[in-house]
C-alpha positions in Angstrom: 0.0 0.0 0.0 2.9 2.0 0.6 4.1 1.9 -2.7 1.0 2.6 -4.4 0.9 5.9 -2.2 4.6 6.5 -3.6 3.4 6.1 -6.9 0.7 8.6 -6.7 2.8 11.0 -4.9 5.5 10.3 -7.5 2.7 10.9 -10.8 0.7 13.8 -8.9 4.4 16.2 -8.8 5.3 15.0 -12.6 2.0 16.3 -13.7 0.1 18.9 -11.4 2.9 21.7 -11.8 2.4 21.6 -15.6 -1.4 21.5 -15.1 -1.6 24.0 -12.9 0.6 26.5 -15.6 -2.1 25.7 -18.1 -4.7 26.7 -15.9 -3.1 29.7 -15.1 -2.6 30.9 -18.4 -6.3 29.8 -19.7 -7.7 32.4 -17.0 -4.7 34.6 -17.7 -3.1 35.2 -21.0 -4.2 32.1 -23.4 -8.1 31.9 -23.3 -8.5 28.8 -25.3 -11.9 27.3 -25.9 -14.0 26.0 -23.1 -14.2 22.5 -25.2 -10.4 22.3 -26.1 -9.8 23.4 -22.1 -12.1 21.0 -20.9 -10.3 18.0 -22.9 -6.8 19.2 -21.9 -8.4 18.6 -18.4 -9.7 15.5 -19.4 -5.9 14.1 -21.0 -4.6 15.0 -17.9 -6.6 13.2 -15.5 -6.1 9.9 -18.3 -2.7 10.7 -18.8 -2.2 10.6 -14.9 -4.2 7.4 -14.3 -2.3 5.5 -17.4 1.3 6.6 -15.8 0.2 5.5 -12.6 -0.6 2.4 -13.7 2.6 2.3 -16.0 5.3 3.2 -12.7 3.1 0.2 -10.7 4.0 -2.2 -13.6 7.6 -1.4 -13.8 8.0 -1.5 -10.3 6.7 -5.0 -9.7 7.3 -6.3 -13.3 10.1 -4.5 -15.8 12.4 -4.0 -12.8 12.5 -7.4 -11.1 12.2 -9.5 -14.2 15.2 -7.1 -16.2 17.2 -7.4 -13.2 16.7 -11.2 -13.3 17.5 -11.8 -16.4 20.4 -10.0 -16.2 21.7 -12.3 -13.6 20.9 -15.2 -14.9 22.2 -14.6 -18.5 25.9 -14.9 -17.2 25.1 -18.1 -15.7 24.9 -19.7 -18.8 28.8 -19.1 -19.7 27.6 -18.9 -23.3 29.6 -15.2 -24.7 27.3 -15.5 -27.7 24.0 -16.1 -26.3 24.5 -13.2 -23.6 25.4 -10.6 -26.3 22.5 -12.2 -28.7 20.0 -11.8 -25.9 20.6 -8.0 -25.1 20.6 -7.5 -28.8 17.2 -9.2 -29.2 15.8 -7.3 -26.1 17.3 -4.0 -26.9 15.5 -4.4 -29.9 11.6 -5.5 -28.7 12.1 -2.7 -25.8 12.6 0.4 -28.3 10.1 -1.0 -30.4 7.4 -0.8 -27.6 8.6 2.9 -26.7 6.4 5.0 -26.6 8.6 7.6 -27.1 9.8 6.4 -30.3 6.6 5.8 -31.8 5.6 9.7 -31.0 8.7 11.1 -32.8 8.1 8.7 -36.0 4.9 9.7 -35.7 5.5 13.4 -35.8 8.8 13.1 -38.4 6.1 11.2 -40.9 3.2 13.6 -40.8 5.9 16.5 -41.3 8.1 14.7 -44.0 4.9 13.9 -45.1 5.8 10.2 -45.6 9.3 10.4 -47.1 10.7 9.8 -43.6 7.9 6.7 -42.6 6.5 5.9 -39.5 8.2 2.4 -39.8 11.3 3.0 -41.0 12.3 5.0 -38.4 11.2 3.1 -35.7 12.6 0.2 -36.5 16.0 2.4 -37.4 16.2 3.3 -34.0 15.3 0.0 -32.4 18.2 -1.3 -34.2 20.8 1.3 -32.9 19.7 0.6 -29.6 19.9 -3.0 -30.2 23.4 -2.7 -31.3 24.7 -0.4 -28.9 23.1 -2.7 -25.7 24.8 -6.1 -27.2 27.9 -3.1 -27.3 27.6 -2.6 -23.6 27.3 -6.4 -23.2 30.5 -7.1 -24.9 31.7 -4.5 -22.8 30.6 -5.8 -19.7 32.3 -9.3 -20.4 35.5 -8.4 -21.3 35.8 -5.2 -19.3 36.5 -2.8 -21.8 36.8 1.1 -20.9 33.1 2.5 -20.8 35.5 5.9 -21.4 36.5 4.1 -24.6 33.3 3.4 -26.1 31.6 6.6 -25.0 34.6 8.5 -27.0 34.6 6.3 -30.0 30.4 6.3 -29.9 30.3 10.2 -30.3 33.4 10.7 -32.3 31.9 8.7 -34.9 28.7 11.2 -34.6 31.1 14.0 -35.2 32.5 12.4 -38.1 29.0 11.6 -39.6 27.7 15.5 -39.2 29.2 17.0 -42.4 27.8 13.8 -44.4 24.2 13.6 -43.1 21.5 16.2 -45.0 20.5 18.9 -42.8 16.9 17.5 -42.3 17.6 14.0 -40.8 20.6 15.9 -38.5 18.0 17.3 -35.6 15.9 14.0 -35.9 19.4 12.0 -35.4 19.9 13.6 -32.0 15.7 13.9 -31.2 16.3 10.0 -31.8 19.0 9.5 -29.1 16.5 11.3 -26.6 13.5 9.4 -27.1 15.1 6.2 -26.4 15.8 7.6 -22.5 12.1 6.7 -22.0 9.9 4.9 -19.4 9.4 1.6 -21.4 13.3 1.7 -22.3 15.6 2.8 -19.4 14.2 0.7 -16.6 14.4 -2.5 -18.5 17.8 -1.7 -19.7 19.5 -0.4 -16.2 17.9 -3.2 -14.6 19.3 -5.8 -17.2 22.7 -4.0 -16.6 22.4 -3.8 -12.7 21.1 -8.1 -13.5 24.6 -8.4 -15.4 26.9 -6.6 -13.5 26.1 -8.1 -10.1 26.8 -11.8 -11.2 29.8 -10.8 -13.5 31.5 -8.6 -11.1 29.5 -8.8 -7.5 27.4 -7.1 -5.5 30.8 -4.4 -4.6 31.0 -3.3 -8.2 27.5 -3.3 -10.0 27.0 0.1 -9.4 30.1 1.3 -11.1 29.7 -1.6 -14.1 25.7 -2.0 -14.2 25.2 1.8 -15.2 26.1 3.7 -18.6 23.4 1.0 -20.3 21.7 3.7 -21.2 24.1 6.1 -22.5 25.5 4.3 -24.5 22.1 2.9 -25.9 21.2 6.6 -26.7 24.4 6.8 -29.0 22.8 3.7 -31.5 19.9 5.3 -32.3 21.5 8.4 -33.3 24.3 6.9 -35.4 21.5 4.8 -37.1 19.7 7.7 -38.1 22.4 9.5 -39.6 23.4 6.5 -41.2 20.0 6.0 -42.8 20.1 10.2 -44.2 23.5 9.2 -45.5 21.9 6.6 -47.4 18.3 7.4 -48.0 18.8 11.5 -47.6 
């Protein structure tokens, strides 16, 4: 019950500040239609229940079950099958972001189809995919996390004078939508899973994070791959 309380507390100070703005500037400054005000009012009070609902499931689904597998992956001793299975989840994870699916969303009805809805979904899901199996890799053989971030975005500078100036912003748009709700719980706690077996309880902290920033640095090197390509 306690938790559920947490939850509400945690969903009532992410949305009631921004709410309360709104408010302020219908009476105020904005004056927007009684039926557009009244079905912001209504989204909010949806849009609150639905991420309620969302930070209960992660707490007592995404989170246990990531860390788990995490954990359990290295028991296997199989290199192959560790890296394969962060790829495969890295993938199914950014797919179901909902994140993601907004900004293809948006880039399609403004590129008015010549950047699809698909396509780029599934261009980012793929960076991210790569770039987890990346931080796998890196987990096992205990490469420099220093190393890959400085290779990751020096190849993004190398990319920027090759990639046309329309797919550039949605490159980098790319890398933050994939920091999202559905995305980075699953992925720290498969990291946090990972860590702990590979290297202990002592050292997870310092091993199990940077999941996630290195996964932002996929989707924006796919992107930019698929202007240089497509653009």
């Amino acid at each position: 019950m306690t938790n559920l309380f947490d939850q509400v507390k945690e969903v009532s100070f992410a949305i009631l500040p921004m709410a309360l703005l709104v408010i302020v500037l219908q009476y105020t400054i904005i004056g927007l239609p009684t039926e557009v005000f009244v079905h912001f009012l209504i989204g909010v009070l949806f849009v609150g229940f639905g991420l309620f609902l969302f930070l209960v499931g992660v707490h007592i689904g995404l989170l246990p079950i990531g860390e788990l597998i995490g954990s359990t992956l290295p028991k296997i001793k199989k290199t192959w099958f560790i890296i394969g299975v962060g790829f495969f989840l890295g993938l199914v994870v950014t797919i179901a972001e909902p994140d993601v699916r907004v900004l293809a969303f948006q880039v399609d009805e403004v590129s008015k189809g010549a950047i699809s809805n698909q396509l780029l979904v599934y261009t980012v899901a793929l960076g991210v995919a790569i770039f987890v199996a990346l931080a796998m890799i890196k987990m096992i053989y205990n490469i420099s996390f220093v190393h890959l971030l400085v290779g990751g975005y020096g190849l993004i500078f190398l990319l920027v004078p090759f990639v046309p100036p329309h797919y550039l912003p949605i490159s980098f748009d790319a890398g933050g939508v994939t920091t999202g709700p559905m995305t980075v719980p699953f992925i720290l706690a498969l990291g946090v899973g990972v860590a702990s077996v590979l290297r202990g309880k002592d050292s997870s902290t310092s091993d199990g994070f940077g999941f996630v920033g290195l996964s932002s640095i996929g989707p924006v090197l796919a992107v930019m791959i698929l202007g240089v390509v497509f653009g």
